[in-house]
mmCIF file of the C-alpha atoms, coordinates in Angstrom:
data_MODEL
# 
_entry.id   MODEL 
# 
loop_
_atom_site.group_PDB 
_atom_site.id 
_atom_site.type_symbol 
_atom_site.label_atom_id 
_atom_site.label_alt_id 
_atom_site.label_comp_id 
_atom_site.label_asym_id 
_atom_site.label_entity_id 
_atom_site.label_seq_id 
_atom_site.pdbx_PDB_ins_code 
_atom_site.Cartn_x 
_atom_site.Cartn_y 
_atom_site.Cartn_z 
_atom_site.occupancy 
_atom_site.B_iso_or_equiv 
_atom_site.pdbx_formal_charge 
_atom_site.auth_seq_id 
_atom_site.auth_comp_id 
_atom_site.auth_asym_id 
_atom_site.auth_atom_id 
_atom_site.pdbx_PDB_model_num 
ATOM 1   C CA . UNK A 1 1   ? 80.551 78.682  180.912 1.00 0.00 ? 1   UNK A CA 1 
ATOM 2   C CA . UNK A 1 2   ? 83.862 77.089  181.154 1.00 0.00 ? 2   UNK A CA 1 
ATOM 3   C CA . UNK A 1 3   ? 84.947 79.296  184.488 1.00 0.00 ? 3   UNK A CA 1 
ATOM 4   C CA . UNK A 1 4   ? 81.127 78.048  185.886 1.00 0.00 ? 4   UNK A CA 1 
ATOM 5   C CA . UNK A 1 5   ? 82.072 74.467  185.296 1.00 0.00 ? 5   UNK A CA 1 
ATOM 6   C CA . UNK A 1 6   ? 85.369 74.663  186.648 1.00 0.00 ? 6   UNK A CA 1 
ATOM 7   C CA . UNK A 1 7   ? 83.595 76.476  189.884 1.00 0.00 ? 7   UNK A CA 1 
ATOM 8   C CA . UNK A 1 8   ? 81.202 73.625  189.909 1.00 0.00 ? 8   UNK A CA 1 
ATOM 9   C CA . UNK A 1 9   ? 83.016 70.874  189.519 1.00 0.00 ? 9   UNK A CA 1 
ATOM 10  C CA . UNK A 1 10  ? 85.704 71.658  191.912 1.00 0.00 ? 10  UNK A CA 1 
ATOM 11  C CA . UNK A 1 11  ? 83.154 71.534  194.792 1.00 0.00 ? 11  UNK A CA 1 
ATOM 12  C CA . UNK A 1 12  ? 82.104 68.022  193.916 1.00 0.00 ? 12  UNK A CA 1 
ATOM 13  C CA . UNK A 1 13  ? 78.903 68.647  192.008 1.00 0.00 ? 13  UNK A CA 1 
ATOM 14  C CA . UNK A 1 14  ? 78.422 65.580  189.914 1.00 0.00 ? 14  UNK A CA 1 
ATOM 15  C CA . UNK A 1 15  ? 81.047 63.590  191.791 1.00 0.00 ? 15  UNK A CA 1 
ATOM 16  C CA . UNK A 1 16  ? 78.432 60.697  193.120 1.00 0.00 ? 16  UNK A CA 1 
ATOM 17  C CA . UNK A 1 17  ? 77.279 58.095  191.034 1.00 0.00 ? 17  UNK A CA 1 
ATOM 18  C CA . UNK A 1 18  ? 73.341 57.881  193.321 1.00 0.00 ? 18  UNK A CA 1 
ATOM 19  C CA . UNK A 1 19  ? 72.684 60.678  190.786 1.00 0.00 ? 19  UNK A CA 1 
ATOM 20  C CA . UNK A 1 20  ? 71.829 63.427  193.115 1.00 0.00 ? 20  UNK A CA 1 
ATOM 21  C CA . UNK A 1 21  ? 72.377 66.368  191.313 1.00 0.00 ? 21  UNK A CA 1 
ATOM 22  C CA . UNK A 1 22  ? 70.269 65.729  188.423 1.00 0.00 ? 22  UNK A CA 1 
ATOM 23  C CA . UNK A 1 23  ? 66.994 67.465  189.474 1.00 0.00 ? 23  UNK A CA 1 
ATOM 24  C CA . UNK A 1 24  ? 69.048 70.273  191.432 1.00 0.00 ? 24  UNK A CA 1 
ATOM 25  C CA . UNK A 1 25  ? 70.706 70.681  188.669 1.00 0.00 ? 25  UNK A CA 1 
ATOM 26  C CA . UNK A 1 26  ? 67.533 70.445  186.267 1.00 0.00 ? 26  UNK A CA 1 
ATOM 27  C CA . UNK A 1 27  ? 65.829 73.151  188.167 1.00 0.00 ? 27  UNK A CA 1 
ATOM 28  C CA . UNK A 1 28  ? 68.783 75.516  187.891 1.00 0.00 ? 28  UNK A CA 1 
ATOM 29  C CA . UNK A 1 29  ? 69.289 74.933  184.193 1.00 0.00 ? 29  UNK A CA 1 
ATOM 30  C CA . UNK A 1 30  ? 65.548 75.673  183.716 1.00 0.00 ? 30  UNK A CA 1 
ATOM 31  C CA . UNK A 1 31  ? 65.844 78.790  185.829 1.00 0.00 ? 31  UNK A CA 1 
ATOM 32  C CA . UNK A 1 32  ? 68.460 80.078  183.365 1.00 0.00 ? 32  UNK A CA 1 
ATOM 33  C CA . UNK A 1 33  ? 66.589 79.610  180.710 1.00 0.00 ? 33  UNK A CA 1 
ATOM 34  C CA . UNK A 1 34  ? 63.533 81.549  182.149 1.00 0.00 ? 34  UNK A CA 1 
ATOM 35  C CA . UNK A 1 35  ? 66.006 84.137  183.251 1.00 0.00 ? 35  UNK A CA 1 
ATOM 36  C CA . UNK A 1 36  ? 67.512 84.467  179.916 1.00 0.00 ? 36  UNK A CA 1 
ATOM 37  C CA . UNK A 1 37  ? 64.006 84.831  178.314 1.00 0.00 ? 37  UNK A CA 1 
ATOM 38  C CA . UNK A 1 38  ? 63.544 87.697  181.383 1.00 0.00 ? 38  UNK A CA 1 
ATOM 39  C CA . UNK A 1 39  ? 66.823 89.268  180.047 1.00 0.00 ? 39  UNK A CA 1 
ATOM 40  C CA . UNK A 1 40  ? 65.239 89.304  176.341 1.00 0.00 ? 40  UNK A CA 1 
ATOM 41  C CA . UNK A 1 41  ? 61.561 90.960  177.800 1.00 0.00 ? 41  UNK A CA 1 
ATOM 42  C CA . UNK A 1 42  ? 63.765 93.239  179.841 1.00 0.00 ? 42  UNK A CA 1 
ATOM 43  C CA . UNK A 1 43  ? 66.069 94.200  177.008 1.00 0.00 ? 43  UNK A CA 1 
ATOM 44  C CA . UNK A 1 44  ? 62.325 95.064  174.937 1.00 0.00 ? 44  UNK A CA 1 
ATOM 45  C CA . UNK A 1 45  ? 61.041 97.038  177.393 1.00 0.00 ? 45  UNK A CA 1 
ATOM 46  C CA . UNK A 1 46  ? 63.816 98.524  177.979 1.00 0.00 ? 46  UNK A CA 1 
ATOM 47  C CA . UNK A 1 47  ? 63.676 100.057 174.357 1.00 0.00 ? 47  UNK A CA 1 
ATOM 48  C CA . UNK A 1 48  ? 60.432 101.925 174.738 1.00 0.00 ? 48  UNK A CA 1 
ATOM 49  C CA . UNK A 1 49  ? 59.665 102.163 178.583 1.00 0.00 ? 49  UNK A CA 1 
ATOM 50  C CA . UNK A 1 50  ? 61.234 103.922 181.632 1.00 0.00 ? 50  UNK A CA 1 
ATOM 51  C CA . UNK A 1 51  ? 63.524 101.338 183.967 1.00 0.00 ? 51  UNK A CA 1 
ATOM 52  C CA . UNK A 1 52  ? 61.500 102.349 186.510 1.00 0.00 ? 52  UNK A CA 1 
ATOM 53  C CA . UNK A 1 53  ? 58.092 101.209 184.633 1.00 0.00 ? 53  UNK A CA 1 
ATOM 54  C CA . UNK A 1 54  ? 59.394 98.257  184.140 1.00 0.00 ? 54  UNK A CA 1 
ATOM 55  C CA . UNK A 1 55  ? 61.038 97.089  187.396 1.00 0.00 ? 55  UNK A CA 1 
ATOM 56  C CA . UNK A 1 56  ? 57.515 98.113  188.290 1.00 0.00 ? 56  UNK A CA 1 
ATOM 57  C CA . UNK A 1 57  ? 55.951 95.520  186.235 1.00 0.00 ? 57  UNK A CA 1 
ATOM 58  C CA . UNK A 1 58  ? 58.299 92.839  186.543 1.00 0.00 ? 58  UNK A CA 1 
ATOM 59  C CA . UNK A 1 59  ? 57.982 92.836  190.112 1.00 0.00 ? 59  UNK A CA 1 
ATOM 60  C CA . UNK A 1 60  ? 54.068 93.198  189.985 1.00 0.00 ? 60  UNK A CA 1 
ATOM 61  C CA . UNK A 1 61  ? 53.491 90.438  188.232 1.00 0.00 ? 61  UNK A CA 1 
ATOM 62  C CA . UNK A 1 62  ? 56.400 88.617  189.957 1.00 0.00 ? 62  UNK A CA 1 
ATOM 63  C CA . UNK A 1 63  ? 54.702 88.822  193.352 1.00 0.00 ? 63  UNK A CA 1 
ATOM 64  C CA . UNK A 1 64  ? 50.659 87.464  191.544 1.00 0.00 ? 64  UNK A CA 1 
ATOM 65  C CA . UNK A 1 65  ? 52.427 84.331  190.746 1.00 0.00 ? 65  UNK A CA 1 
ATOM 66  C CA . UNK A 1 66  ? 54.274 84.072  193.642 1.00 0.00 ? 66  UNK A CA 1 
ATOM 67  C CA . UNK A 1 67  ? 51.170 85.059  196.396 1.00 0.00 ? 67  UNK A CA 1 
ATOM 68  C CA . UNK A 1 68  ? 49.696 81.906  197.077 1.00 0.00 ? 68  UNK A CA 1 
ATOM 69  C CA . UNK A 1 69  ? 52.343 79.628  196.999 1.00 0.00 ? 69  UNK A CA 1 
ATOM 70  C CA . UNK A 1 70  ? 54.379 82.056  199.490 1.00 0.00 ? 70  UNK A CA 1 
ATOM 71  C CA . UNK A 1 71  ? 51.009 82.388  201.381 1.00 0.00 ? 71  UNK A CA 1 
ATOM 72  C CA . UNK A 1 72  ? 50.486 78.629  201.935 1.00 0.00 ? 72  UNK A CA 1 
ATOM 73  C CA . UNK A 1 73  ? 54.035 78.037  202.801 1.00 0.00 ? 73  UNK A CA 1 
ATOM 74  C CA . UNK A 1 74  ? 55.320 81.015  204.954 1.00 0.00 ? 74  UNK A CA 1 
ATOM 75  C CA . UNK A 1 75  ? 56.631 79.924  208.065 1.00 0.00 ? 75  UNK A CA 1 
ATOM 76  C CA . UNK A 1 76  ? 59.749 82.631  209.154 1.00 0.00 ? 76  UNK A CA 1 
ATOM 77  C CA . UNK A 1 77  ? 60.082 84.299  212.154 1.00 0.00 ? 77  UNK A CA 1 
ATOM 78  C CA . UNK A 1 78  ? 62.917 86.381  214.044 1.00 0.00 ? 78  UNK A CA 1 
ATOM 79  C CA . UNK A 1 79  ? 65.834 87.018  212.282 1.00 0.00 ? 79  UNK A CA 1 
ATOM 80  C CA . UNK A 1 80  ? 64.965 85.711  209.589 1.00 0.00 ? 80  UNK A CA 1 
ATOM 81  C CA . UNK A 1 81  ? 62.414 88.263  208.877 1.00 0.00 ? 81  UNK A CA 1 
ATOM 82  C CA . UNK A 1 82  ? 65.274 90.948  209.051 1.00 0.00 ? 82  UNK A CA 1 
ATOM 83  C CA . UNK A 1 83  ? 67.008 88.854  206.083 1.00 0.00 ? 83  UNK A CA 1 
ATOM 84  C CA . UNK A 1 84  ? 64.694 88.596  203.846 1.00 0.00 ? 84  UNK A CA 1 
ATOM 85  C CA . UNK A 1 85  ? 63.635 92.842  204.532 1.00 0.00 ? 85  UNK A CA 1 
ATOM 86  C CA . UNK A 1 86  ? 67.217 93.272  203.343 1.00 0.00 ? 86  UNK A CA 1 
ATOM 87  C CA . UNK A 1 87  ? 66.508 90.551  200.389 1.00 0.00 ? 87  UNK A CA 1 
ATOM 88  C CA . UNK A 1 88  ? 64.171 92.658  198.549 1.00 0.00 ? 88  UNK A CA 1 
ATOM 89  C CA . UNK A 1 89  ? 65.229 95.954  198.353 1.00 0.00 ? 89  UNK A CA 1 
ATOM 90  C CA . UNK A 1 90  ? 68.847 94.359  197.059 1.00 0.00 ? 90  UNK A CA 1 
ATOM 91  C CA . UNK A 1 91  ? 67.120 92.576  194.489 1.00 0.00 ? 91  UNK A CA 1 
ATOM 92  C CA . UNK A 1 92  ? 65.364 95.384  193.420 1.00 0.00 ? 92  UNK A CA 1 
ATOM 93  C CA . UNK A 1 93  ? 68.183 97.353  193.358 1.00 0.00 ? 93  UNK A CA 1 
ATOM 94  C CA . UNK A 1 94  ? 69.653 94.727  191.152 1.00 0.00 ? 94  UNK A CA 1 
ATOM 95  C CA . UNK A 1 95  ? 67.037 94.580  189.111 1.00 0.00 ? 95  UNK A CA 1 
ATOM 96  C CA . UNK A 1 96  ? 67.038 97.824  188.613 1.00 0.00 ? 96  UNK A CA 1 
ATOM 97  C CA . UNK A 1 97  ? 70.506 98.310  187.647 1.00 0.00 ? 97  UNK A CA 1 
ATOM 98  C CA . UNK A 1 98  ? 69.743 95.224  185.343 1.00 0.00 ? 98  UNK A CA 1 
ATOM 99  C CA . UNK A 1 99  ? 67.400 97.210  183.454 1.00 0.00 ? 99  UNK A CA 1 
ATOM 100 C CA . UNK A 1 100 ? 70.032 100.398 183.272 1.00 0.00 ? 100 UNK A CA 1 
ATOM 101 C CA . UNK A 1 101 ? 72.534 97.880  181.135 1.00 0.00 ? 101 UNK A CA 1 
ATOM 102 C CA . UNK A 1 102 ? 69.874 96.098  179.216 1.00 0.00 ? 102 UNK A CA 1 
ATOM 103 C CA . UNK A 1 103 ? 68.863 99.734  178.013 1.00 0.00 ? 103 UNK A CA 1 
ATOM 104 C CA . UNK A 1 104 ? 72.486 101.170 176.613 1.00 0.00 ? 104 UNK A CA 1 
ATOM 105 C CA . UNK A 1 105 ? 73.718 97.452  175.381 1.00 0.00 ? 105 UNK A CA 1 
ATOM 106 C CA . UNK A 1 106 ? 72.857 94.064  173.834 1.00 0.00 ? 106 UNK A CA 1 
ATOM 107 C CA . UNK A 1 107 ? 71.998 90.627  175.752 1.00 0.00 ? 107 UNK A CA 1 
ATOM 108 C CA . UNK A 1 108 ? 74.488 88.660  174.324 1.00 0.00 ? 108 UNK A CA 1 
ATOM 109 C CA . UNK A 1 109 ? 76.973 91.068  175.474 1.00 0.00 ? 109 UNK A CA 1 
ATOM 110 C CA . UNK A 1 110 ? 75.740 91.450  179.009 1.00 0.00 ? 110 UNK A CA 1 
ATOM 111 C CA . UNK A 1 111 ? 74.760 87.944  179.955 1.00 0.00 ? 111 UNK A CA 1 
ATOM 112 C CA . UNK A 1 112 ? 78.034 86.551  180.042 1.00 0.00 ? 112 UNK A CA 1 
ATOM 113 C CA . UNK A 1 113 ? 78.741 89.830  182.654 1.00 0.00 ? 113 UNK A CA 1 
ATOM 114 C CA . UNK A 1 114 ? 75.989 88.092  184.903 1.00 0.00 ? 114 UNK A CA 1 
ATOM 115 C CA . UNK A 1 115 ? 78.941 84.979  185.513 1.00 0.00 ? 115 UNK A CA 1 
ATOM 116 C CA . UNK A 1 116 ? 80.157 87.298  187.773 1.00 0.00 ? 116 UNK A CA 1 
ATOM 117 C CA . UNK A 1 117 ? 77.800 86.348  190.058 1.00 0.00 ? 117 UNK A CA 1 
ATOM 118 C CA . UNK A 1 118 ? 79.824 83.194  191.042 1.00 0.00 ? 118 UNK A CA 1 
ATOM 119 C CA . UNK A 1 119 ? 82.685 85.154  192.037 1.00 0.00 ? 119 UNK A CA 1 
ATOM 120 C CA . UNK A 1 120 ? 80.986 87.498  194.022 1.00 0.00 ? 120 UNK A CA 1 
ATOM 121 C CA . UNK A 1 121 ? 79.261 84.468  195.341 1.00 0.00 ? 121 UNK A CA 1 
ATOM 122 C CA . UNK A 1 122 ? 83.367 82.775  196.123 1.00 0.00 ? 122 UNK A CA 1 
ATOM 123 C CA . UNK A 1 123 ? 84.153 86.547  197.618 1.00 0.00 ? 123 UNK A CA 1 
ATOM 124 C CA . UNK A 1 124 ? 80.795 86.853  199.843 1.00 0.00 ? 124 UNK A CA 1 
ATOM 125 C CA . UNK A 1 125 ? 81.543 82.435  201.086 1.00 0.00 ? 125 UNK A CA 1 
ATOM 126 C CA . UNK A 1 126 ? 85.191 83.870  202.262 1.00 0.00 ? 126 UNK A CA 1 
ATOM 127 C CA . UNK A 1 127 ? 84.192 86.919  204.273 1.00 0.00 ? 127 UNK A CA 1 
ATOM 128 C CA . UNK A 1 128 ? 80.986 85.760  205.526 1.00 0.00 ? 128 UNK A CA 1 
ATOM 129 C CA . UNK A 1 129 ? 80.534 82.018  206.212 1.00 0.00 ? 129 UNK A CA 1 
ATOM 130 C CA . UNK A 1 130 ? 84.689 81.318  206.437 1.00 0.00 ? 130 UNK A CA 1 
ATOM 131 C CA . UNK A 1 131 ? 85.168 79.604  202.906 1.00 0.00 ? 131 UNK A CA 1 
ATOM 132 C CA . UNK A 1 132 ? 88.181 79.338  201.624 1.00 0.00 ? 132 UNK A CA 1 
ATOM 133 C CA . UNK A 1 133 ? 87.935 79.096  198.006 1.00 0.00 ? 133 UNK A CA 1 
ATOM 134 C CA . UNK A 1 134 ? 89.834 76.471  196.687 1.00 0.00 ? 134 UNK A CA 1 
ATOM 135 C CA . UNK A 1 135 ? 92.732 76.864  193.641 1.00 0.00 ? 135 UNK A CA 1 
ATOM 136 C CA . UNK A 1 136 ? 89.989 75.444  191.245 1.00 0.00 ? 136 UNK A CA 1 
ATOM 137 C CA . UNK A 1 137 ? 87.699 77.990  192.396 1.00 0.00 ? 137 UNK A CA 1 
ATOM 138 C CA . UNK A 1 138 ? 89.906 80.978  192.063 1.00 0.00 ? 138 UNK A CA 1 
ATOM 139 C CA . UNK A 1 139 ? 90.965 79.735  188.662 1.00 0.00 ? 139 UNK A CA 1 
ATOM 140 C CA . UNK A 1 140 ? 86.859 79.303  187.508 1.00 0.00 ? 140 UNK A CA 1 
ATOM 141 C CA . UNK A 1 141 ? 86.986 82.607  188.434 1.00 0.00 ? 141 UNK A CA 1 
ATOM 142 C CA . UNK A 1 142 ? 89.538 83.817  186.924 1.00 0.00 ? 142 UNK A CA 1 
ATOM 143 C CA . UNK A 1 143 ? 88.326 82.167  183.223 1.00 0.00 ? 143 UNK A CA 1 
ATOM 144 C CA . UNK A 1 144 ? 84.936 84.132  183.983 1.00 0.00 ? 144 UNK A CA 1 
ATOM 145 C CA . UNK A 1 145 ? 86.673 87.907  184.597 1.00 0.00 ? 145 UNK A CA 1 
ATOM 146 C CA . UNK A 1 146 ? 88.950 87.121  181.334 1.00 0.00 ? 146 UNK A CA 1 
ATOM 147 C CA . UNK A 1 147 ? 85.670 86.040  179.524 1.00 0.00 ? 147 UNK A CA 1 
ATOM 148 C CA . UNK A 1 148 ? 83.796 88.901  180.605 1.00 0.00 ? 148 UNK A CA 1 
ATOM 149 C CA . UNK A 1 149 ? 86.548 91.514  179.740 1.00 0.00 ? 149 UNK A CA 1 
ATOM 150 C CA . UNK A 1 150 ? 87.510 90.013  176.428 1.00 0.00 ? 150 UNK A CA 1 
ATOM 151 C CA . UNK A 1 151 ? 83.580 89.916  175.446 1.00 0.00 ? 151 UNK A CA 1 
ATOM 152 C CA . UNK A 1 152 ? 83.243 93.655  176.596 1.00 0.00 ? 152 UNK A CA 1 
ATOM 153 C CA . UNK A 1 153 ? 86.521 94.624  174.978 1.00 0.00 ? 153 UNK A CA 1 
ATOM 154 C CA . UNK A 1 154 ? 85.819 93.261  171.244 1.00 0.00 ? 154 UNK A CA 1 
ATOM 155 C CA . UNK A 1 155 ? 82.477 94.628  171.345 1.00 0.00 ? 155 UNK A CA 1 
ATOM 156 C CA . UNK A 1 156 ? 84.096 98.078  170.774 1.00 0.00 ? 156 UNK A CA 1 
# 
């Protein structure tokens, strides 16, 4: 959490006093928690059913709750459409490879791992949009690839 905050907080998050943040960051905190319980049902299923069975029902039931609202509010064209083809198959994909971990080792040893994510996200702003990541950037993600290796190391 420490190399996420550092990440965060280098690129002004929190930095206003109008309060701004709070909701955006509200939403996201309550999206980690609902993908931390995800991480716990996929680490269950994982223990008695195929990855495949269960990519299969987390993405069935993903897309029921998700019809309507993306039915009332779908409004993409062009390439745009091409993005989000590519969006879903990489998610799956992800997913899927998700599952593979949550099947041979524990949560709490693989969620940290998921941090990652924010330096893939620094690596991916740098090749494809021309964002330099800044010193406080590179050292957040730093503190997350020492985190993640120590975690996975002692768990030997």
């Amino acid at each position: 959490m420490a190399g996420a905050a550092i990440v965060v907080l280098s690129r002004g998050a929190f930095a206003g006093s109008n309060g701004g943040y709070i909701v955006p960051a509200a939403v996201v905190l309550l999206g980690a928690l609902l993908l931390a319980a995800e991480h716990i049902f996929i680490k269950i299923l994982a223990m008695s059913d195929r990855p495949l069975v269960t990519l299969a029902h987390a993405n069935f039931f993903g897309a029921l709750i998700i019809l309507l609202p993306a039915l009332l509010t779908w409004r993409s064209s062009g390439p745009i459409n091409a993005a989000l083809l590519c969006l879903g198959p990489l998610a799956i994909l992800g997913q899927y490879l998700n599952i593979r971990g949550y099947m041979s080792a524990s949560v709490s040893l693989l969620a940290p791992i998921g941090y990652t994510s924010l330096v893939f996200a620094a690596l991916w702003g740098w090749l494809f949009f021309a964002q330099l990541p800044t010193l406080a950037v590179i050292s957040g993600c730093l503190v997350i690839a020492i985190g993640g290796t120590v975690l996975a190391v002692s768990r030997k």
